[in-house]
mmCIF file as gemmi writes it, N, C-alpha and C atoms, coordinates in Angstrom:
data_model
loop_
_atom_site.group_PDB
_atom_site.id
_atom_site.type_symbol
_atom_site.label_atom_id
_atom_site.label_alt_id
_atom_site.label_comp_id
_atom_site.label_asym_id
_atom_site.label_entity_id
_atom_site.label_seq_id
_atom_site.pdbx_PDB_ins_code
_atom_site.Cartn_x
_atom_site.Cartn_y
_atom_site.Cartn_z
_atom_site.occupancy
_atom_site.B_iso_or_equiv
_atom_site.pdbx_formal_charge
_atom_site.auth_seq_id
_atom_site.auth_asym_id
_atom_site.pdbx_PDB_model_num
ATOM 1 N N . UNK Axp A 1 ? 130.606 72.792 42.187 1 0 ? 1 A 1
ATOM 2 C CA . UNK Axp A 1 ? 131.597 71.826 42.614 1 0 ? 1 A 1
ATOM 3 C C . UNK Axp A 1 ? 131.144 70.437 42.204 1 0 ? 1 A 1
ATOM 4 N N . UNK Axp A 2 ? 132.217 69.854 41.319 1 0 ? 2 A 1
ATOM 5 C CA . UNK Axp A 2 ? 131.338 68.1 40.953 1 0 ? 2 A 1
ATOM 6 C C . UNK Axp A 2 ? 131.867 67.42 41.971 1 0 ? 2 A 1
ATOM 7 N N . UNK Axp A 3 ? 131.511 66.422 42.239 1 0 ? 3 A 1
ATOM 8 C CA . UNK Axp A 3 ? 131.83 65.34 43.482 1 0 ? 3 A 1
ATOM 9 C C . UNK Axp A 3 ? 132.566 63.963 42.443 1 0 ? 3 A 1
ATOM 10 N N . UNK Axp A 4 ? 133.507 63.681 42.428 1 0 ? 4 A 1
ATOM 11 C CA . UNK Axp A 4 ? 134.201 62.653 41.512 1 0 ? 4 A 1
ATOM 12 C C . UNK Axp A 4 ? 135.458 62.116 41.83 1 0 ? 4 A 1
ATOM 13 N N . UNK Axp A 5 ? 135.469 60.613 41.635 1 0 ? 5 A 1
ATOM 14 C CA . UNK Axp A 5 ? 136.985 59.95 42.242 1 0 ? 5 A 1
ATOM 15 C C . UNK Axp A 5 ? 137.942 59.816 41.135 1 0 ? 5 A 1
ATOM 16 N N . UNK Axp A 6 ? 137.631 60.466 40.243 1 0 ? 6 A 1
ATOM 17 C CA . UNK Axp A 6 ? 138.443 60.634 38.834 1 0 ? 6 A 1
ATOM 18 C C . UNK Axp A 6 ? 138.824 62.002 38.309 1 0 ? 6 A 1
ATOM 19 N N . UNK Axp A 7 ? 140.149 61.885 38.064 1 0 ? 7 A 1
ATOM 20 C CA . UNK Axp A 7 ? 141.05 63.199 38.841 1 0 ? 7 A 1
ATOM 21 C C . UNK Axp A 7 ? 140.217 63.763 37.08 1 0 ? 7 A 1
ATOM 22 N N . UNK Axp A 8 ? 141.225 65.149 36.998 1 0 ? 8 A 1
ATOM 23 C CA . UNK Axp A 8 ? 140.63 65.948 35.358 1 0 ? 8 A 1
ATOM 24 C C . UNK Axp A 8 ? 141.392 65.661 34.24 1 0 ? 8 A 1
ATOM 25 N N . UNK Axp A 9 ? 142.75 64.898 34.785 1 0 ? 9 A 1
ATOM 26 C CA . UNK Axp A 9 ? 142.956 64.119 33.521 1 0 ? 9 A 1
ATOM 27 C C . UNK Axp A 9 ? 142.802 62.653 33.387 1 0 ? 9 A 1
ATOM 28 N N . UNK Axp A 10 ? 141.924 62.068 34.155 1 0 ? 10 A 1
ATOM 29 C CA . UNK Axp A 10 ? 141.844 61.076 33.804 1 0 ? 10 A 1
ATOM 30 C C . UNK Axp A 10 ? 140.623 61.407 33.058 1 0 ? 10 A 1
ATOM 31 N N . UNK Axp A 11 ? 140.061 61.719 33.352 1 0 ? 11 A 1
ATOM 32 C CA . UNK Axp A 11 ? 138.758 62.531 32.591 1 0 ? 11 A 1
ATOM 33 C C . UNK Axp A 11 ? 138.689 62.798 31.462 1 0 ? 11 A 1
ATOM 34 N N . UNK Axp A 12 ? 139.598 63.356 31.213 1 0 ? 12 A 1
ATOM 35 C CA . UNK Axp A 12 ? 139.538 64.105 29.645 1 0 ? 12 A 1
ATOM 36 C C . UNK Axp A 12 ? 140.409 62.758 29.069 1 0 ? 12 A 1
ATOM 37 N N . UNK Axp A 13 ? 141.088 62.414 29.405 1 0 ? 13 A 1
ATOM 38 C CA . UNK Axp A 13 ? 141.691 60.839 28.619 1 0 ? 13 A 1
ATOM 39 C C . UNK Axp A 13 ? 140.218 60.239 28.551 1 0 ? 13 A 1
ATOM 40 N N . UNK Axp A 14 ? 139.244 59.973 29.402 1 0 ? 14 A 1
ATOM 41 C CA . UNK Axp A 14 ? 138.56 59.221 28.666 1 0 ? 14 A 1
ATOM 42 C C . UNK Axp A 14 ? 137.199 59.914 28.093 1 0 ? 14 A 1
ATOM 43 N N . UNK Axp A 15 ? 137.216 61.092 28.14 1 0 ? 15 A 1
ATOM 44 C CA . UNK Axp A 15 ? 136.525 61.852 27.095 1 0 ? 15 A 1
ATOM 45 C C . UNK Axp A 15 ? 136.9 61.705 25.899 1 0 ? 15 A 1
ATOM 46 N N . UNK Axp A 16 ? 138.25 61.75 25.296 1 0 ? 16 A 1
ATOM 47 C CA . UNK Axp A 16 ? 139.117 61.989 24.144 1 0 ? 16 A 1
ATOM 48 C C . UNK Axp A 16 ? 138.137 60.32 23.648 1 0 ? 16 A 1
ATOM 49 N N . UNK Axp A 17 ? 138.633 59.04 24.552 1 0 ? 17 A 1
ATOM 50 C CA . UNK Axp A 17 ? 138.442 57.519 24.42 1 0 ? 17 A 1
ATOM 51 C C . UNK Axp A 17 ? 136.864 57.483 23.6 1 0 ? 17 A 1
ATOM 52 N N . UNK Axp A 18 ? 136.12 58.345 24.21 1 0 ? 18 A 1
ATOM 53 C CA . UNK Axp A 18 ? 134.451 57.962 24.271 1 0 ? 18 A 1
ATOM 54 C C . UNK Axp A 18 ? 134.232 59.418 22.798 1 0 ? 18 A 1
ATOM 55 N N . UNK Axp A 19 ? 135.005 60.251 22.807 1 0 ? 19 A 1
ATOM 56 C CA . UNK Axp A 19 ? 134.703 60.848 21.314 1 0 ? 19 A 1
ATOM 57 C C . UNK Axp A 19 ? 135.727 60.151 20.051 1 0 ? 19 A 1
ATOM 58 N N . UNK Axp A 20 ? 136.285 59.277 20.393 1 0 ? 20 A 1
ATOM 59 C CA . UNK Axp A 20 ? 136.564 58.728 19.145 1 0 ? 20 A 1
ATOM 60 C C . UNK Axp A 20 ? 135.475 57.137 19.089 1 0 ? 20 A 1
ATOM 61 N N . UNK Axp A 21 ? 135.121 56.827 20.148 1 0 ? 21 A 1
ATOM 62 C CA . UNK Axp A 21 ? 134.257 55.652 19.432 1 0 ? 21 A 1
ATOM 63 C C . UNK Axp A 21 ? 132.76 56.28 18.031 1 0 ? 21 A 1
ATOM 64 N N . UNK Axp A 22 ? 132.865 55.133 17.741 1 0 ? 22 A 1
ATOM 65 C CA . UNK Axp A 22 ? 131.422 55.279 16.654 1 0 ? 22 A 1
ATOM 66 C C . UNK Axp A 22 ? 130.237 55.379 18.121 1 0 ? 22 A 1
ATOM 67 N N . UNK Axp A 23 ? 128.854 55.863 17.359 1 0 ? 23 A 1
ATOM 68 C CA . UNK Axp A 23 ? 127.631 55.965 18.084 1 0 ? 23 A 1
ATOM 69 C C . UNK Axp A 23 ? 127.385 54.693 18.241 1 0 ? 23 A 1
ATOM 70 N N . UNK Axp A 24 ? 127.697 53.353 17.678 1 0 ? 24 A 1
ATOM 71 C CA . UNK Axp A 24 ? 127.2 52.258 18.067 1 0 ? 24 A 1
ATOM 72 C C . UNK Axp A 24 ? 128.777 52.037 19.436 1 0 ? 24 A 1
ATOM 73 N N . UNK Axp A 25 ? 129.499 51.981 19.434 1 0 ? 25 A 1
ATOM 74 C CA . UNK Axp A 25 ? 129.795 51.299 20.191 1 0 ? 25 A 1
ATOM 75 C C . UNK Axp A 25 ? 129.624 52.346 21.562 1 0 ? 25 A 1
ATOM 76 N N . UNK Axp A 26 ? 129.441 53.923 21.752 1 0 ? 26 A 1
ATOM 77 C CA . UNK Axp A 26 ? 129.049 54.381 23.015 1 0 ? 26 A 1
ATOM 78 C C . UNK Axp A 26 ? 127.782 53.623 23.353 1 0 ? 26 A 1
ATOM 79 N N . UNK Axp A 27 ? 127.188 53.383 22.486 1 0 ? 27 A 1
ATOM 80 C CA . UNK Axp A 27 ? 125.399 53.018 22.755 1 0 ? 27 A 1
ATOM 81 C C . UNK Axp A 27 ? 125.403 51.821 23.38 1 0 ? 27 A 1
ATOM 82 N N . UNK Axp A 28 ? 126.734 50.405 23.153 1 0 ? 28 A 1
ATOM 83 C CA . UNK Axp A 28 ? 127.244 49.223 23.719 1 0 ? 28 A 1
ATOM 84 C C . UNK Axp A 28 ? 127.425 49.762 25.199 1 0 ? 28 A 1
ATOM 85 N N . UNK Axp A 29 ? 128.41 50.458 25.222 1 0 ? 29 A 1
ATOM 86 C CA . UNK Axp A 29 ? 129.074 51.181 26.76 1 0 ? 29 A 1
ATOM 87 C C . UNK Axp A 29 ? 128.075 51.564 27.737 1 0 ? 29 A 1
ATOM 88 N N . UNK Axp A 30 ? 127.196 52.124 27.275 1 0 ? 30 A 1
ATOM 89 C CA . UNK Axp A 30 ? 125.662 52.49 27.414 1 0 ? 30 A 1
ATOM 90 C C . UNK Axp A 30 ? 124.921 51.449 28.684 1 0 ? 30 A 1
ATOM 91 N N . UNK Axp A 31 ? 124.897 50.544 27.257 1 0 ? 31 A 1
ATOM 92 C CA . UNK Axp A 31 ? 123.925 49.039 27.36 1 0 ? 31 A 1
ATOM 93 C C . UNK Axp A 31 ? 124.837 48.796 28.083 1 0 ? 31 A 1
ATOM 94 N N . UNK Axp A 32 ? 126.211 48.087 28.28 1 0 ? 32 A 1
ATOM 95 C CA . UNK Axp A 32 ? 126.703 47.828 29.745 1 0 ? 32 A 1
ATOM 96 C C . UNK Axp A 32 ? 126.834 47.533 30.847 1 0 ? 32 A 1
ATOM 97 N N . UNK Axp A 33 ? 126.907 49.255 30.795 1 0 ? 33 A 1
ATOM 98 C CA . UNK Axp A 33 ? 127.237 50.022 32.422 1 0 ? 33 A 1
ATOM 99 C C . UNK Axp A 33 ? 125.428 50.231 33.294 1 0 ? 33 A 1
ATOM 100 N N . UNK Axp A 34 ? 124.509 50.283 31.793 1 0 ? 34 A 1
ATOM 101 C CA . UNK Axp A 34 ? 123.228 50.176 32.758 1 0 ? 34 A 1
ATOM 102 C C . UNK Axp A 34 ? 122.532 48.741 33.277 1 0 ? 34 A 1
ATOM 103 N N . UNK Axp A 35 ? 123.267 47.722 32.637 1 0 ? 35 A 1
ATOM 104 C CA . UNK Axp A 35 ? 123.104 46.314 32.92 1 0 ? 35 A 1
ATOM 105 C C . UNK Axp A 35 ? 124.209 45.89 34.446 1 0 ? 35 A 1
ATOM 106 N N . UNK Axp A 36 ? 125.106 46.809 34.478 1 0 ? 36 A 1
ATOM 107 C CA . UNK Axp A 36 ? 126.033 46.525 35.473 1 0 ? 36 A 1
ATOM 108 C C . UNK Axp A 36 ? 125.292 46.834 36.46 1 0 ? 36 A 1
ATOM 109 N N . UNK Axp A 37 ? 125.074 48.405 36.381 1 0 ? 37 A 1
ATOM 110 C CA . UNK Axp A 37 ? 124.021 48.853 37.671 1 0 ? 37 A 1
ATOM 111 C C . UNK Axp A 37 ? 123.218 48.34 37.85 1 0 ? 37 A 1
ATOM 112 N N . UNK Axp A 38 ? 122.462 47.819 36.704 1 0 ? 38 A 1
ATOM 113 C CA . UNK Axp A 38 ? 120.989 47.079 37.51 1 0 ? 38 A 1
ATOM 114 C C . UNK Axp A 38 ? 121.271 45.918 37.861 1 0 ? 38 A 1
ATOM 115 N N . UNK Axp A 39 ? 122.365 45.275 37.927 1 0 ? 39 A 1
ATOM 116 C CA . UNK Axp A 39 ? 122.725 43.802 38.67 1 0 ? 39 A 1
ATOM 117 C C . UNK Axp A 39 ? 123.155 44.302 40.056 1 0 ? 39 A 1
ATOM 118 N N . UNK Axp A 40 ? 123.612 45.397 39.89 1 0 ? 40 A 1
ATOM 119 C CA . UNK Axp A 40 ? 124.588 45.452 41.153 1 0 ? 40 A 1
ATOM 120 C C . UNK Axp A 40 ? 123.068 45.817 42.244 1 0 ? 40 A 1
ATOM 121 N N . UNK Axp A 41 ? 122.395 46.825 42.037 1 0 ? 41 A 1
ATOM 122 C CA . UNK Axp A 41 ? 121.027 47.395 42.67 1 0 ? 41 A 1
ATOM 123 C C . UNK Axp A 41 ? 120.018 46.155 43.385 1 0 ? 41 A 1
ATOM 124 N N . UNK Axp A 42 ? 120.32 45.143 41.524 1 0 ? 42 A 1
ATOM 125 C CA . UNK Axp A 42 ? 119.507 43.775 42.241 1 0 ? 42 A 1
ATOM 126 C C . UNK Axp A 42 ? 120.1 42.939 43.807 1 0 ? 42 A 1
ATOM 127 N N . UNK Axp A 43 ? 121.499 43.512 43.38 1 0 ? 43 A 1
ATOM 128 C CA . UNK Axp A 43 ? 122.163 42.259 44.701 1 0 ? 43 A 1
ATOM 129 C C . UNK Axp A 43 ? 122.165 43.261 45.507 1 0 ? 43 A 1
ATOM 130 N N . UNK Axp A 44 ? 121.851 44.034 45.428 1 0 ? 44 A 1
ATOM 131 C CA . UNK Axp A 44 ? 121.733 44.781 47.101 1 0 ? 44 A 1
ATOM 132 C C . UNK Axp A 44 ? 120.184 44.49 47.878 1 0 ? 44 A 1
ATOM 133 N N . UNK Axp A 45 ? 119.207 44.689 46.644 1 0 ? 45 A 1
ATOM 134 C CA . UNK Axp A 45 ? 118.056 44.452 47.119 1 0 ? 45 A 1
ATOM 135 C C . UNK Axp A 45 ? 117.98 43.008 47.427 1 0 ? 45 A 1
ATOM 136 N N . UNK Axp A 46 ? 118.496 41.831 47.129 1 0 ? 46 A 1
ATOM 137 C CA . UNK Axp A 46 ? 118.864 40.555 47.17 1 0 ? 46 A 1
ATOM 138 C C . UNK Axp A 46 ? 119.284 40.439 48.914 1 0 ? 46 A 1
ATOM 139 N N . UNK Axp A 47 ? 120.391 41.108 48.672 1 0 ? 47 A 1
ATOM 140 C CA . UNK Axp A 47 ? 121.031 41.12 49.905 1 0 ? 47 A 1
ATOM 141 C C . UNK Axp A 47 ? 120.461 41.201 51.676 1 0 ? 47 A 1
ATOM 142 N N . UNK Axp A 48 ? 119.328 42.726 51.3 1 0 ? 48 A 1
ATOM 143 C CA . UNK Axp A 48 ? 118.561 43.487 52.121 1 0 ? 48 A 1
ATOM 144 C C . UNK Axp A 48 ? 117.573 42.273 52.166 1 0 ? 48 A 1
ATOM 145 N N . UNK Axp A 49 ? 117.007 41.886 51.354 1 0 ? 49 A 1
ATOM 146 C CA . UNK Axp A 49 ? 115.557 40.053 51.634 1 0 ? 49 A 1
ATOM 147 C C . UNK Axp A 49 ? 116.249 39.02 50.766 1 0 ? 49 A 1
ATOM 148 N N . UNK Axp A 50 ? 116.572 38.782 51.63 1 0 ? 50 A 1
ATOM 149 C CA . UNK Axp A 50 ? 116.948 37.231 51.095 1 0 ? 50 A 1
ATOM 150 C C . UNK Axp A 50 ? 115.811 36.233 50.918 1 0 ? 50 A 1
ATOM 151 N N . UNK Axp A 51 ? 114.651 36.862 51.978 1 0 ? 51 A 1
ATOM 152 C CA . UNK Axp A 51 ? 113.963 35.648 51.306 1 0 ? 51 A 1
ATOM 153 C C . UNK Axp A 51 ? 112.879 36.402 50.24 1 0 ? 51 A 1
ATOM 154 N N . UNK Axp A 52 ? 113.046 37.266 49.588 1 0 ? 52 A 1
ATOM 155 C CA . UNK Axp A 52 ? 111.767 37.725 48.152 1 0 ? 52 A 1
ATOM 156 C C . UNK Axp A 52 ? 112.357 36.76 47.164 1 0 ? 52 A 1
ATOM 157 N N . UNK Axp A 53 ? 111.363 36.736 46.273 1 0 ? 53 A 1
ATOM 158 C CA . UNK Axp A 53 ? 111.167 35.994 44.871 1 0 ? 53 A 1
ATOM 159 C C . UNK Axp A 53 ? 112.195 36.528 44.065 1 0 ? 53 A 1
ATOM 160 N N . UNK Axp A 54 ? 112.353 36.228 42.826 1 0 ? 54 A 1
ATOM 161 C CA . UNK Axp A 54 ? 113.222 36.902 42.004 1 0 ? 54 A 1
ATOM 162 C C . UNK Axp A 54 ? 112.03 38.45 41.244 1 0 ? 54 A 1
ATOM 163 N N . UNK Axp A 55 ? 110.852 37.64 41.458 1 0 ? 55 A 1
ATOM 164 C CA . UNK Axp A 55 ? 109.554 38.807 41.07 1 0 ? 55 A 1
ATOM 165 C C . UNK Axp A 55 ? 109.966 39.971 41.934 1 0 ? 55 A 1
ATOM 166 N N . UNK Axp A 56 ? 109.511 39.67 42.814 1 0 ? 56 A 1
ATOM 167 C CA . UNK Axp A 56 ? 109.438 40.967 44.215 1 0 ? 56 A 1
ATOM 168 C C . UNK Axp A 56 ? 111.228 41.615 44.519 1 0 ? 56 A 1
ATOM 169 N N . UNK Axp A 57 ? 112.227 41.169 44.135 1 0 ? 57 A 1
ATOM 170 C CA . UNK Axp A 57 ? 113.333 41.773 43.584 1 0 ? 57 A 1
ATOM 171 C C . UNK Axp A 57 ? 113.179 42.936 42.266 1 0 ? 57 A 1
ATOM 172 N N . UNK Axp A 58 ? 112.96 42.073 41.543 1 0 ? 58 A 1
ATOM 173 C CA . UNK Axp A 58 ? 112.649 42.868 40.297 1 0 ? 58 A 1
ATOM 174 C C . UNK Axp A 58 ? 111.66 44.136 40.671 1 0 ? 58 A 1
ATOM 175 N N . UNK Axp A 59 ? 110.529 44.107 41.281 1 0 ? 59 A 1
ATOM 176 C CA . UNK Axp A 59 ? 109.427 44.746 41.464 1 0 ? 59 A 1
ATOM 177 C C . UNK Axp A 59 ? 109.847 45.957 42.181 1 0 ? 59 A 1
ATOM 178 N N . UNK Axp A 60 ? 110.685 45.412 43.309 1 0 ? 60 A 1
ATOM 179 C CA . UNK Axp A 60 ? 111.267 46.451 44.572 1 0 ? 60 A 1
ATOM 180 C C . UNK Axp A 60 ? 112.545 47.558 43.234 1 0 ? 60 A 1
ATOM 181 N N . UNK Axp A 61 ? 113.182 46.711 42.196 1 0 ? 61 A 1
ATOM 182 C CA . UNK Axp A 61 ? 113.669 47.771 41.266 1 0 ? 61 A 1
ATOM 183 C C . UNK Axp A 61 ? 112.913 48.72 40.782 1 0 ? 61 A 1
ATOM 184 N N . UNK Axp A 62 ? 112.082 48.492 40.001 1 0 ? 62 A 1
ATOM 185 C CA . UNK Axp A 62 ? 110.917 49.487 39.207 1 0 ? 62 A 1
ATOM 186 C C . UNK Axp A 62 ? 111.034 50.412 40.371 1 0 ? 62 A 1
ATOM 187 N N . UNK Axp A 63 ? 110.354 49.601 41.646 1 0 ? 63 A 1
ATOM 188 C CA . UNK Axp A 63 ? 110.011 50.955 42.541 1 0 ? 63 A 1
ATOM 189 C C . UNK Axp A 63 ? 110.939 51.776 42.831 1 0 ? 63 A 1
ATOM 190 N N . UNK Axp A 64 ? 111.986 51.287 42.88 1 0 ? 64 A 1
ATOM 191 C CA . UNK Axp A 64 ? 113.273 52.58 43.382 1 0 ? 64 A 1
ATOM 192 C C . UNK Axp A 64 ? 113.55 53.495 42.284 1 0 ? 64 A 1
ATOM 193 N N . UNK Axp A 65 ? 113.553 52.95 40.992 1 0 ? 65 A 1
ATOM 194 C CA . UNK Axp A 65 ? 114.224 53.888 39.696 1 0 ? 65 A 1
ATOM 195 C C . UNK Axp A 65 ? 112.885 54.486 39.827 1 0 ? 65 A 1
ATOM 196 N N . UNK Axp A 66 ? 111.753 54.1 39.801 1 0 ? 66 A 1
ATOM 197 C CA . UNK Axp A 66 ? 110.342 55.447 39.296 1 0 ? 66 A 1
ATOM 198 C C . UNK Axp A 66 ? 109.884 56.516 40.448 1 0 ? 66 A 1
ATOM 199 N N . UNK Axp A 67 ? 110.406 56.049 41.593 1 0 ? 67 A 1
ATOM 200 C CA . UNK Axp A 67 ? 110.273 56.708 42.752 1 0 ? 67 A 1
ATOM 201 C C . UNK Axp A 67 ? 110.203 58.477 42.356 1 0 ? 67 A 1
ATOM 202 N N . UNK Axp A 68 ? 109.037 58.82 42.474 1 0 ? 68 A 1
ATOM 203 C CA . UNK Axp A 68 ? 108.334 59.053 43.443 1 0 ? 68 A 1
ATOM 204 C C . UNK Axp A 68 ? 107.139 58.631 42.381 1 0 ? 68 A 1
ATOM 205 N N . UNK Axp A 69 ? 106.839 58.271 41.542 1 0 ? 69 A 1
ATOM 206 C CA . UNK Axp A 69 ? 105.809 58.055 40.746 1 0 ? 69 A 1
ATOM 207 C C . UNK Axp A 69 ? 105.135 56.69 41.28 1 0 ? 69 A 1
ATOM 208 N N . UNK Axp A 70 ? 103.633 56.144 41.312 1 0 ? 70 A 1
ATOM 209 C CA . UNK Axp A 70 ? 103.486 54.812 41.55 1 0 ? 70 A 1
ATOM 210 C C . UNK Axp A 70 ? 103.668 54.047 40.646 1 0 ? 70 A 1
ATOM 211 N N . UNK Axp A 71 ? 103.609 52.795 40.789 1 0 ? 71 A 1
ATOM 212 C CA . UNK Axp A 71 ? 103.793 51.72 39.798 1 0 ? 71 A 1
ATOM 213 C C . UNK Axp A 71 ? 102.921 51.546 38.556 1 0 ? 71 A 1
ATOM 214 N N . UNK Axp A 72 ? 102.716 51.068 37.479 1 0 ? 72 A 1
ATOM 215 C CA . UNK Axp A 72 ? 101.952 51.202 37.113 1 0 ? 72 A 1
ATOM 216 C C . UNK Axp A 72 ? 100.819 49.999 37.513 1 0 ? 72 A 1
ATOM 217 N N . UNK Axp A 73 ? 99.27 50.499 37.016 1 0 ? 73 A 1
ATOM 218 C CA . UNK Axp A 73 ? 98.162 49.868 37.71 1 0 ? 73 A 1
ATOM 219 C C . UNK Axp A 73 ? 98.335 48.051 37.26 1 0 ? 73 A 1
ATOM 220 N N . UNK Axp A 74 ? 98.171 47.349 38.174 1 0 ? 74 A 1
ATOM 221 C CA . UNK Axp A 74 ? 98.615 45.599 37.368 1 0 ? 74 A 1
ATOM 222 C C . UNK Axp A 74 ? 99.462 44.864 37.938 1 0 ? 74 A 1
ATOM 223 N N . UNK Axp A 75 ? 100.169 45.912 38.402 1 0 ? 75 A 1
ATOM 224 C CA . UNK Axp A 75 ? 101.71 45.558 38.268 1 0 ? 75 A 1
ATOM 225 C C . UNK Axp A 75 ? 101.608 45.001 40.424 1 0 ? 75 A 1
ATOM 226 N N . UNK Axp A 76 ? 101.44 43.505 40.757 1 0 ? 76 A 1
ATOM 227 C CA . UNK Axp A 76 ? 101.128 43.159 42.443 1 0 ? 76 A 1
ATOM 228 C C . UNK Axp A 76 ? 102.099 43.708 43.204 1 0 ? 76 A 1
């Protein structure tokens, strides 16, 4: 069972959309939607401490996407 707010033809309309682009412009769509998320992730973690650095924002990211792995050694 997939879990999704996008019915099966909207779906396949934009399957059809994303197999006619070239490999550069999915790879744009790509670059994006993972720049969207990681803004949006930042303003939540933003949100949750208002008072961290823009460092210790950033830092608290790494840690959530590598989770369960530690940080790497360096890294305060």
């Amino acid at each position: 069972m997939s879990l999704s707010d996008t019915s099966a033809e909207a779906a396949a309309i934009q399957t059809e959309i994303y197999r006619r682009m070239s490999g550069e412009q999915r790879l744009k769509v790509a670059f994006e939607l993972s720049d969207f998320l990681r803004g949006m992730a930042m303003s939540r973690i933003r949100a949750e401490h208002p008072e961290w650095s823009d460092w210790q924002v950033k830092r608290e990211l790494l840690r959530i996407t590598f989770l369960p792995a530690p940080l790497p050694a360096g890294l305060p």
